[in-house]
N, CA and C atoms as a LAMMPS dump frame, in Angstrom:
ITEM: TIMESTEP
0
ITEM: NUMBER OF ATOMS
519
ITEM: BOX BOUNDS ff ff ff
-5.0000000000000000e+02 5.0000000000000000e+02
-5.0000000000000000e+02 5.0000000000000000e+02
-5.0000000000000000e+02 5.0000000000000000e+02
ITEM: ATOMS id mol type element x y z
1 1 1 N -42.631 -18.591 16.204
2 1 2 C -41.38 -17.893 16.481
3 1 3 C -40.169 -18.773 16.158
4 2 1 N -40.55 -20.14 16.358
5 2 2 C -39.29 -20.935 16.22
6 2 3 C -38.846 -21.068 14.742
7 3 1 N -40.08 -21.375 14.116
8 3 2 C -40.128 -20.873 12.52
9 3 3 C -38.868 -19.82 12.11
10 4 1 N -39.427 -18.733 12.083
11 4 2 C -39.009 -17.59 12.008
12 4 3 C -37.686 -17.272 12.62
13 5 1 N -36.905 -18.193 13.694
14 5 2 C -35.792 -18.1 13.399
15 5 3 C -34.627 -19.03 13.005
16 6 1 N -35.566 -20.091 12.577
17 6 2 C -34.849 -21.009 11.576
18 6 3 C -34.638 -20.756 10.274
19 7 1 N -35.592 -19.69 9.855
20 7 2 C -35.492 -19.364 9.273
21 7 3 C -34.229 -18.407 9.003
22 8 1 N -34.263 -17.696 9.33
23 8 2 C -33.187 -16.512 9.426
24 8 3 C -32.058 -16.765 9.8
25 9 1 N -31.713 -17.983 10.739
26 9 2 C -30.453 -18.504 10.935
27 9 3 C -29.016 -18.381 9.79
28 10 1 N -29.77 -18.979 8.649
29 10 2 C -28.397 -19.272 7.958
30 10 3 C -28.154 -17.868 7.262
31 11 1 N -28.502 -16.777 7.346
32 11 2 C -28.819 -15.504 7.029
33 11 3 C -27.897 -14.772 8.279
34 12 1 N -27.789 -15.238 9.07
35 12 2 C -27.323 -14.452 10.119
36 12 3 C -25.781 -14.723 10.249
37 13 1 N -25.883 -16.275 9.946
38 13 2 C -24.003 -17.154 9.463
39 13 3 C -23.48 -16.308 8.85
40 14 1 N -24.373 -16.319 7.486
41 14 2 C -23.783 -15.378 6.345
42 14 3 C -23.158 -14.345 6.571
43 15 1 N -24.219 -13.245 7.425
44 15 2 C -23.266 -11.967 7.776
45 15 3 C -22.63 -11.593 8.523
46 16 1 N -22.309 -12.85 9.356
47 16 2 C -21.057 -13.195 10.387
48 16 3 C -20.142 -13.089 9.793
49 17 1 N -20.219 -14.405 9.087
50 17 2 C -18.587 -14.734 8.42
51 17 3 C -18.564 -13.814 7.625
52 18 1 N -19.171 -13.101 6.931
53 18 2 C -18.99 -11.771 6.03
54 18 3 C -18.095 -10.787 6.944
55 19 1 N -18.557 -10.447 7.668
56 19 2 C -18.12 -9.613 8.919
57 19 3 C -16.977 -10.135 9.114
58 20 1 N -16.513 -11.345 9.436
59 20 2 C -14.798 -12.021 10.01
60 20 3 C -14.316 -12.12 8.705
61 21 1 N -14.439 -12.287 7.736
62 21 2 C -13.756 -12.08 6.261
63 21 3 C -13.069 -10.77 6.647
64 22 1 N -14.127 -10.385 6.192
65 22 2 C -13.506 -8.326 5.761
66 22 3 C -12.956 -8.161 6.817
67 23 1 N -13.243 -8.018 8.414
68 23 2 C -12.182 -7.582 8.721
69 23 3 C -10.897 -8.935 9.526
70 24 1 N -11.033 -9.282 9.146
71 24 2 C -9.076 -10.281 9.658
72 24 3 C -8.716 -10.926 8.014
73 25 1 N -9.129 -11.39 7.093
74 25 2 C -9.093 -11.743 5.751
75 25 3 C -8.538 -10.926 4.618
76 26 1 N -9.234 -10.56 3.713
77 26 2 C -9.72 -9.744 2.71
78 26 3 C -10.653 -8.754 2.719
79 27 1 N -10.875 -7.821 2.585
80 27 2 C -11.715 -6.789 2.113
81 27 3 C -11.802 -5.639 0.814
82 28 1 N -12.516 -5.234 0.558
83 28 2 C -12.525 -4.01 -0.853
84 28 3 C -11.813 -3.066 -0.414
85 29 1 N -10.71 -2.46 -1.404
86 29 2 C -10.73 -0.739 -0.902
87 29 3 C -10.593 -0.018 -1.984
88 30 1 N -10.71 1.192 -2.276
89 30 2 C -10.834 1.839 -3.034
90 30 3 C -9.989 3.13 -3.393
91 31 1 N -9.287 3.095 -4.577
92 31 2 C -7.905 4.491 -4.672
93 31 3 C -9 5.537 -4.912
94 32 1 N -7.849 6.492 -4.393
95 32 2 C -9.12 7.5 -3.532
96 32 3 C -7.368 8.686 -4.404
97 33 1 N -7.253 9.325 -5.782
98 33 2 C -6.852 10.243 -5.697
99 33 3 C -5.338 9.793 -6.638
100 34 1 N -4.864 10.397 -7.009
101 34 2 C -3.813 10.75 -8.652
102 34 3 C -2.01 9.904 -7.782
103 35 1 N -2.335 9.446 -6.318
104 35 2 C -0.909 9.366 -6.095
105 35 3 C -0.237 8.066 -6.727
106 36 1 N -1.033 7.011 -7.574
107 36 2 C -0.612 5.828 -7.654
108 36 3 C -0.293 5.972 -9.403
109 37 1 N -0.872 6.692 -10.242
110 37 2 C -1.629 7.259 -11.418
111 37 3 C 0.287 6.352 -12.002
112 38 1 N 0.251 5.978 -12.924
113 38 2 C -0.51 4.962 -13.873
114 38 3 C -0.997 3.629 -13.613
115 39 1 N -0.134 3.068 -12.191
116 39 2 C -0.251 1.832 -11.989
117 39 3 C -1.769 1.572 -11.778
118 40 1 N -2.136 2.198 -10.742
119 40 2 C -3.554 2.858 -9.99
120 40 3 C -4.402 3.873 -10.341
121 41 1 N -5.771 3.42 -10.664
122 41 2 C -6.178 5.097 -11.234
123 41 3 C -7.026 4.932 -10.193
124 42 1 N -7.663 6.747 -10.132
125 42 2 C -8.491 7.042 -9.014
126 42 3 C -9.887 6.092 -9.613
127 43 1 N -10.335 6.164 -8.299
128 43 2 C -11.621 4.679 -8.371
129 43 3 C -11.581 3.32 -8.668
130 44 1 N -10.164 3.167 -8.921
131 44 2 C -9.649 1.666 -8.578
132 44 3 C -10.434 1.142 -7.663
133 45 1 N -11.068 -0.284 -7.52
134 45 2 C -11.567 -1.105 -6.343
135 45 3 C -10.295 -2.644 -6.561
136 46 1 N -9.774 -2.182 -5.38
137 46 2 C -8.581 -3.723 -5.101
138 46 3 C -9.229 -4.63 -3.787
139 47 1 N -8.238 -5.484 -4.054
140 47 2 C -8.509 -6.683 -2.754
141 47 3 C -7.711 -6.462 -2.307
142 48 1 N -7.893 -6.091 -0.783
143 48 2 C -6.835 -5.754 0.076
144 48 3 C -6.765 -6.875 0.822
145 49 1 N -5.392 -7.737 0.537
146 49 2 C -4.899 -9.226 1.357
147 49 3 C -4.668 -8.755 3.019
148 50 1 N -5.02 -8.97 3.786
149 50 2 C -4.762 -8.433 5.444
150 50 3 C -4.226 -9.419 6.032
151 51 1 N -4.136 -10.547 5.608
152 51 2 C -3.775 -11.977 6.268
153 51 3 C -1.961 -12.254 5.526
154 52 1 N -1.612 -11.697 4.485
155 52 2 C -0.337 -12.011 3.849
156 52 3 C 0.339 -11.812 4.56
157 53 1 N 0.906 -10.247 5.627
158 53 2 C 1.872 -10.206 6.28
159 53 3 C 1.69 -10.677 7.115
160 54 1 N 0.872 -11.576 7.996
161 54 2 C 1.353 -12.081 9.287
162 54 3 C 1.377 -13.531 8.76
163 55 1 N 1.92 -13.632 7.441
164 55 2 C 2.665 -14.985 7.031
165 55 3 C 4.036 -14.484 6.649
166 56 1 N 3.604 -13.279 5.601
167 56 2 C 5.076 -13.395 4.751
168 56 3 C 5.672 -12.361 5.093
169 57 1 N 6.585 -11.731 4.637
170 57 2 C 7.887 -10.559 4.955
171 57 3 C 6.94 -9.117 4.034
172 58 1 N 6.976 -8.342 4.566
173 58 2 C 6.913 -7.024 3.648
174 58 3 C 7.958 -7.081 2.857
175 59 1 N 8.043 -6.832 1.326
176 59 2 C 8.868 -6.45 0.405
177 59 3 C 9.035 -5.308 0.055
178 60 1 N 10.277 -5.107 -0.537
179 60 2 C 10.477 -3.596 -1.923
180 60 3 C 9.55 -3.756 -2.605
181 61 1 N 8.682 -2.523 -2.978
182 61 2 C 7.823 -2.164 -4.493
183 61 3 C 6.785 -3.012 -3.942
184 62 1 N 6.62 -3.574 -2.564
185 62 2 C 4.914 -3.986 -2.627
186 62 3 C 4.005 -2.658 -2.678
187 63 1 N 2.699 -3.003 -2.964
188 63 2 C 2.273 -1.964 -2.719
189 63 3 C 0.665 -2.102 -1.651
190 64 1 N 0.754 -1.504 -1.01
191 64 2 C 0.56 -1.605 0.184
192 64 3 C -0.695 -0.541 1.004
193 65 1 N -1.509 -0.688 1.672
194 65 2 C -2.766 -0.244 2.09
195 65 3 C -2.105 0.444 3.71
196 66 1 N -2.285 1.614 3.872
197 66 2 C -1.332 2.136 5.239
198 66 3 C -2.83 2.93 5.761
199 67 1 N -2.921 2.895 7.096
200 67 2 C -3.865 3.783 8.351
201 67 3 C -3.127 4.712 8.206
202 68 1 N -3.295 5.895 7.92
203 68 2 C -3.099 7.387 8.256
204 68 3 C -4.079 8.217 8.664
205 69 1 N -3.95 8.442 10.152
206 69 2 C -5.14 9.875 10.501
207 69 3 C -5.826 8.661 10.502
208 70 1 N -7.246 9.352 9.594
209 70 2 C -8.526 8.607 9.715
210 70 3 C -8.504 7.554 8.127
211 71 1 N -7.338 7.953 7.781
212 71 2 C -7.743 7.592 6.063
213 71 3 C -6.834 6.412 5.874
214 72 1 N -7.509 5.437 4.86
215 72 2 C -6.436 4.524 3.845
216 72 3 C -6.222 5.253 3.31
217 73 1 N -4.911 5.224 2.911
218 73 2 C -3.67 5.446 1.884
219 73 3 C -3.395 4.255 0.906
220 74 1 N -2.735 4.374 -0.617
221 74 2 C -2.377 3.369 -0.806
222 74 3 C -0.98 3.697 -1.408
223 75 1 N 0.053 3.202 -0.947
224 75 2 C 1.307 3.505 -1.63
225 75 3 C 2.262 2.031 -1.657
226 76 1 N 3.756 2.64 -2.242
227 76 2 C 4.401 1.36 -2.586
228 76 3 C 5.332 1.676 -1.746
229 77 1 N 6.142 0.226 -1.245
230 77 2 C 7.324 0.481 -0.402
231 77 3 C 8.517 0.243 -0.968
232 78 1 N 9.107 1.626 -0.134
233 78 2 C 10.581 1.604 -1.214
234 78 3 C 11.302 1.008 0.004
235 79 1 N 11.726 1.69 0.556
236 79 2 C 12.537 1.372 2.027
237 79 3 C 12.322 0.113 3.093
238 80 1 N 12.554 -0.662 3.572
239 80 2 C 12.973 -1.561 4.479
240 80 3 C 13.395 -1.056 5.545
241 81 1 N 13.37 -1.786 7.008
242 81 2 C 13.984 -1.813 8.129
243 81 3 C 15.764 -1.846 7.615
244 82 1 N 16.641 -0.956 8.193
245 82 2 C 17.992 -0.92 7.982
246 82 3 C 18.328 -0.57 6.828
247 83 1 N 17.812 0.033 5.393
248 83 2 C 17.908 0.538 4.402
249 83 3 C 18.476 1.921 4.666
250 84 1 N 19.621 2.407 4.307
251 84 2 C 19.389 3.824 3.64
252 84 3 C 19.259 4.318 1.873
253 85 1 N 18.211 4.783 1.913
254 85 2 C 17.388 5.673 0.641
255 85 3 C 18.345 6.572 0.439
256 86 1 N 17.926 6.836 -1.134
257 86 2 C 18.54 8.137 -1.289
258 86 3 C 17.687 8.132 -2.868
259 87 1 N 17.308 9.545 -3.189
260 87 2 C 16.929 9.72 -4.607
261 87 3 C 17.584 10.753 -4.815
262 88 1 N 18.325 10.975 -5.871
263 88 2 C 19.349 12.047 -6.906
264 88 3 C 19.385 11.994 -7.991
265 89 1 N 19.424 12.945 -8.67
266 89 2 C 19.786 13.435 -9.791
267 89 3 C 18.232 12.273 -10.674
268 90 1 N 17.129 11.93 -10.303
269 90 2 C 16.243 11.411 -10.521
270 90 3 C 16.075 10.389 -10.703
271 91 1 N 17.342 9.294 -9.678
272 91 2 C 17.449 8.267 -9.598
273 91 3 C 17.37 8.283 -8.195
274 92 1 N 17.074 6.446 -7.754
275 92 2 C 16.463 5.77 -6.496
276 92 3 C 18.25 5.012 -6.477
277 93 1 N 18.238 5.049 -5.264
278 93 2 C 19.286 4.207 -4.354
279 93 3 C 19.245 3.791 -3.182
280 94 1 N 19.033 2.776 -2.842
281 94 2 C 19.013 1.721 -1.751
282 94 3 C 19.648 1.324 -1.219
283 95 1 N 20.769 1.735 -0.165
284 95 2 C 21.972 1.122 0.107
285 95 3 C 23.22 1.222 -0.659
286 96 1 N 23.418 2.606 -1.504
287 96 2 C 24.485 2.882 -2.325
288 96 3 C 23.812 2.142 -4.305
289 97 1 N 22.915 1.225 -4.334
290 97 2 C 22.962 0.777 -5.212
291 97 3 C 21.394 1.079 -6.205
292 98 1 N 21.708 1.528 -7.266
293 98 2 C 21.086 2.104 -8.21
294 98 3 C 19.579 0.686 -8.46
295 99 1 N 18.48 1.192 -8.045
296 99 2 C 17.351 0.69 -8.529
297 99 3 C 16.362 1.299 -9.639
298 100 1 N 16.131 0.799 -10.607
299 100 2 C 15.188 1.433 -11.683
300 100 3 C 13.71 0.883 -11.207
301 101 1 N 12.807 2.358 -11.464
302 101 2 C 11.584 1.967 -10.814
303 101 3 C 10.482 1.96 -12.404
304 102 1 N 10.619 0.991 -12.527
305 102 2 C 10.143 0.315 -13.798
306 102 3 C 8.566 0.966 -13.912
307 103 1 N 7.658 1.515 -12.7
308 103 2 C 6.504 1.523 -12.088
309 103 3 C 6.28 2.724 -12.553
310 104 1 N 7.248 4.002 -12.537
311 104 2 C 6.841 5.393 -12.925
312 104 3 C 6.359 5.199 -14.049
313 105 1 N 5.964 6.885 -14.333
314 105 2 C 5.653 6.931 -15.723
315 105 3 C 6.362 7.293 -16.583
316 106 1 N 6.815 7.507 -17.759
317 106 2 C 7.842 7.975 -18.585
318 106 3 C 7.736 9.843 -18.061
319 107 1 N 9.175 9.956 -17.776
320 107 2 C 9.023 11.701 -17.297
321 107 3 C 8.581 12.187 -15.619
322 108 1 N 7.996 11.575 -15.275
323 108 2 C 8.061 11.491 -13.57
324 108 3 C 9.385 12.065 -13.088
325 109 1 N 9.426 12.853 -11.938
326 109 2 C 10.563 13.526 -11.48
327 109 3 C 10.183 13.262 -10.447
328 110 1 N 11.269 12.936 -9.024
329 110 2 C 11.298 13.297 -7.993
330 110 3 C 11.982 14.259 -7.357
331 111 1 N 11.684 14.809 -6.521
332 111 2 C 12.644 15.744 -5.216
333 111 3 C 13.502 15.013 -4.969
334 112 1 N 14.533 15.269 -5.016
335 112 2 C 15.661 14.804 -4.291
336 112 3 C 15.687 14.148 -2.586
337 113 1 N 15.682 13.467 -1.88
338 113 2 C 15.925 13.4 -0.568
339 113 3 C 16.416 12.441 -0.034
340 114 1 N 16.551 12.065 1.65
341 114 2 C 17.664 10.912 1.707
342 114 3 C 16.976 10.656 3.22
343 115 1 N 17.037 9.106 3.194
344 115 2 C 16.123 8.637 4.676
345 115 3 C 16.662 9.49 5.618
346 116 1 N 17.713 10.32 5.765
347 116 2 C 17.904 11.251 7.371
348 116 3 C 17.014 12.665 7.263
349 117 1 N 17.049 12.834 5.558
350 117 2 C 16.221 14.269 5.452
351 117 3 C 14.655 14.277 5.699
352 118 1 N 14.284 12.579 5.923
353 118 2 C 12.757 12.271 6.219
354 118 3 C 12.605 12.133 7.727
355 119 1 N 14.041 11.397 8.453
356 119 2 C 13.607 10.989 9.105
357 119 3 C 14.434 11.293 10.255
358 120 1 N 15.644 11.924 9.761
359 120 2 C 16.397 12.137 10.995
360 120 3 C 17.465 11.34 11.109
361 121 1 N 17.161 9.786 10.592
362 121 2 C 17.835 8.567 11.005
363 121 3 C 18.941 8.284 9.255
364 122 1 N 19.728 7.767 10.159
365 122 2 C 20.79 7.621 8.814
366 122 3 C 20.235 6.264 7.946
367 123 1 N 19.344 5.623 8.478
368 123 2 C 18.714 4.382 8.076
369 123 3 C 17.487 4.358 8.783
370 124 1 N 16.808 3.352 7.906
371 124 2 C 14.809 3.245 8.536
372 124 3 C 15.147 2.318 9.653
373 125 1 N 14.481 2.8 10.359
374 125 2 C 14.535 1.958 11.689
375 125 3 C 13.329 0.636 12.457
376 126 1 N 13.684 -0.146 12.71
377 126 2 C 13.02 -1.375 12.931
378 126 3 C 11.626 -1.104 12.945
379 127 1 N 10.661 -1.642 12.523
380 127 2 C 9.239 -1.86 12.266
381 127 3 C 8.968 -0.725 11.556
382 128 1 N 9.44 0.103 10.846
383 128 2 C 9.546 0.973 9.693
384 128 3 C 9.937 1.321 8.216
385 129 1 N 9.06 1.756 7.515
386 129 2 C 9.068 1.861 6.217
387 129 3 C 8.987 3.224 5.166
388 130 1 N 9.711 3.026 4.481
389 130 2 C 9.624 4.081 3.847
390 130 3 C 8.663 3.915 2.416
391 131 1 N 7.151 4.838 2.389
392 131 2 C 6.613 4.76 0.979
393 131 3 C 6.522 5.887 0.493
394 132 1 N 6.466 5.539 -0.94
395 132 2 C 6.023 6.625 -2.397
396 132 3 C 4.948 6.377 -2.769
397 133 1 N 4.558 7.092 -3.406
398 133 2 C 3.351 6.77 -4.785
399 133 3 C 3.779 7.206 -6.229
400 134 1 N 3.215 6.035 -6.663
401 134 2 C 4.08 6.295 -8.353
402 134 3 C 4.328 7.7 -9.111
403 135 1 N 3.33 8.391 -8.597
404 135 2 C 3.022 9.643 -9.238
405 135 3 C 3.756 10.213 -8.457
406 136 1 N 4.913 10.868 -8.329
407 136 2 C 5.841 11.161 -7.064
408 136 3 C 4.79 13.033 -7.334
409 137 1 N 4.656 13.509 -8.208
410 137 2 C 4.387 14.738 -8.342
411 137 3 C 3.154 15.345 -7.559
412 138 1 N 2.153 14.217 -7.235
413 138 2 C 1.054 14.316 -6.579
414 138 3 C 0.689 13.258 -5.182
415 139 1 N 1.698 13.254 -4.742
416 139 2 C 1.797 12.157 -3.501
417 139 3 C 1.577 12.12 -2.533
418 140 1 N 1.007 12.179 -1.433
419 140 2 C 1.465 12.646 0.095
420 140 3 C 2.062 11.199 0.272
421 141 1 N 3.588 11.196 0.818
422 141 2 C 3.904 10.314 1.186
423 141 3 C 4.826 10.318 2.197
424 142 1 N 6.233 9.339 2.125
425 142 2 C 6.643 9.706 3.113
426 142 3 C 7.851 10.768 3.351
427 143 1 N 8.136 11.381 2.099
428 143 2 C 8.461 13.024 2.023
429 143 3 C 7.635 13.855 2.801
430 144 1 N 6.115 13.234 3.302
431 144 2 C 5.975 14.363 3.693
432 144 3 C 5.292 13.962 4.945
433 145 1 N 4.884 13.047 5.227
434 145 2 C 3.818 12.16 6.317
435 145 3 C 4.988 11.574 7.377
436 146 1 N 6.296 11.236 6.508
437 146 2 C 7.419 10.375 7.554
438 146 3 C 7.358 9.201 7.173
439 147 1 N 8.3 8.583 7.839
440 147 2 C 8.13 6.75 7.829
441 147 3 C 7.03 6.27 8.468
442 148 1 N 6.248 5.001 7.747
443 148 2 C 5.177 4.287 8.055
444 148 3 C 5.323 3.369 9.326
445 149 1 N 5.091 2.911 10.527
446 149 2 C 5.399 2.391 11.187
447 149 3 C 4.442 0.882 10.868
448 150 1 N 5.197 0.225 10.967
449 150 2 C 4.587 -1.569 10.67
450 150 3 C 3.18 -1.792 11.231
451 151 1 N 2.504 -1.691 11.994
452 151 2 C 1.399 -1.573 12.772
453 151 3 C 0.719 -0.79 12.148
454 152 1 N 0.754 0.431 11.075
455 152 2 C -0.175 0.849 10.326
456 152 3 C -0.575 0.551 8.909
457 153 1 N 0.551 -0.419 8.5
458 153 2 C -0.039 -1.327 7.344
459 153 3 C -0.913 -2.504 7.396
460 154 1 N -1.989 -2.013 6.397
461 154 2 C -3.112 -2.591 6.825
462 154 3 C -2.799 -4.182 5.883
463 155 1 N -2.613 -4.281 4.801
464 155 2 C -1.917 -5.351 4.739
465 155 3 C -1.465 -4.806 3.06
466 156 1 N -1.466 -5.821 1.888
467 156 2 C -1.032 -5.604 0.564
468 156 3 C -2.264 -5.509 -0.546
469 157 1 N -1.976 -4.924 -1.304
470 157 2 C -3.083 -4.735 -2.106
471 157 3 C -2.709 -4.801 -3.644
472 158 1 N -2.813 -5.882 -4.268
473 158 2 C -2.326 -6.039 -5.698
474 158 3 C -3.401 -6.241 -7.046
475 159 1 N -4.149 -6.695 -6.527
476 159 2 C -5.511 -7.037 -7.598
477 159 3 C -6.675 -6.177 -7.895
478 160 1 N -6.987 -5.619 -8.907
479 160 2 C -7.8 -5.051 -8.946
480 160 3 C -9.065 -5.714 -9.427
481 161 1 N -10.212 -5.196 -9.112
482 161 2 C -11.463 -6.166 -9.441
483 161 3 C -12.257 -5.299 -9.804
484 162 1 N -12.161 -4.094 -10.036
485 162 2 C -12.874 -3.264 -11.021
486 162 3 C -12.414 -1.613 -11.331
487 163 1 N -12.662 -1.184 -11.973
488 163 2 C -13.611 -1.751 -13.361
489 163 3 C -13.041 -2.826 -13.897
490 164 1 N -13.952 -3.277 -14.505
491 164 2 C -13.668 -5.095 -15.252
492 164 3 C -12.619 -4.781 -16.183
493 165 1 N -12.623 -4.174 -16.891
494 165 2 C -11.534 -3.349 -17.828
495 165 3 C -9.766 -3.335 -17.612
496 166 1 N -9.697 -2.92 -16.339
497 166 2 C -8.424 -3.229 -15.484
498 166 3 C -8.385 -4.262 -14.908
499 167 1 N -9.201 -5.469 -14.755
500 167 2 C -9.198 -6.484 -13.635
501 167 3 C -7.248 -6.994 -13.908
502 168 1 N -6.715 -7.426 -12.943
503 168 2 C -5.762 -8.109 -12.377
504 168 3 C -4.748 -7.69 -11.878
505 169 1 N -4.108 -8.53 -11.769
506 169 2 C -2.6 -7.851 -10.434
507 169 3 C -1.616 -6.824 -11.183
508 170 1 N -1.617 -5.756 -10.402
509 170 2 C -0.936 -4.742 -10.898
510 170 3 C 0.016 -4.463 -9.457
511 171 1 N 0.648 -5.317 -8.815
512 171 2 C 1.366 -5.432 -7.638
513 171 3 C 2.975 -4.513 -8.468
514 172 1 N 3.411 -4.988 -10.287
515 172 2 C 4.4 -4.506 -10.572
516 172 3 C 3.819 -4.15 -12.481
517 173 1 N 4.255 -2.661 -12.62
518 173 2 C 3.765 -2.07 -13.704
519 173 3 C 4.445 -3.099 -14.695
């Protein structure tokens, strides 16, 4: 018996620390659907970083792994804490000032709307975010879900690791 679990010991390490990797570390996830489409195609497999934000700041245009319901989501963040949004005439504005989203696809349209028409609030409000998905045409986002609250981002997700074909960081088109 003692055999037998000396054996198996370093077998059991293994799928420990496997286990504390994936979940406080890194783990796989997988685009699941047309909202990211060109940056992201459906069946994307990325490395989802879970350890970055409780070092670094959430940014503009990260793009980002969110808990919704029961499901990952994967979208990009436009909005910040104290930002007011606005998209018109098929342009993005951030605080009065014109951002080009380099990330769409040529011809992409958005709906028009403005962080109070999402949210009520004349600006995103502390531990809150506002996301899109590149494909604004096929999105559930936060036109329609609301602002993301900080506690449901699961962390950032920039690298892709398969198909081998696409491998690398596609954090910015």
């Amino acid at each position: 018996m003692r055999r037998f679990i000396k054996e198996i010991y370093p077998y059991i390490v293994i799928i420990i620390l496997v286990f504390l990797i994936k979940k406080f570390l890194v783990a796989p996830v997988r685009v699941i659907g047309p909202s990211m489409k060109d940056t992201l195609l459906n069946g994307d497999i990325m490395i989802l970083n879970k350890i970055n934000y409780r070092i670094n700041p959430i940014r503009r245009f990260d793009i980002v792994v969110i808990k919704y319901e029961k499901d990952l989501i994967i979208k990009r963040i436009i909005g910040l804490p104290g930002d007011k949004v606005e998209h018109k005439d098929n342009k993005l504005y951030i605080n009065d000032v014109y951002y080009e989203e380099h990330f769409l696809s040529t011809g992409t349209t958005t709906t028009p709307f403005t962080t109070k028409s999402i949210s009520g609030f004349d600006v995103i409000p502390e531990n809150c975010y506002l996301v899109l998905g590149d494909n604004r045409e096929e999105s559930k986002d936060s036109r329609i879900i609301g602002l993301i609250n900080k506690k449901d981002i699961e962390g950032r997700a920039s690298i892709i690791v398969f198909p081998f074909n696409r491998i690398g960081n596609k954090q910015y088109k």
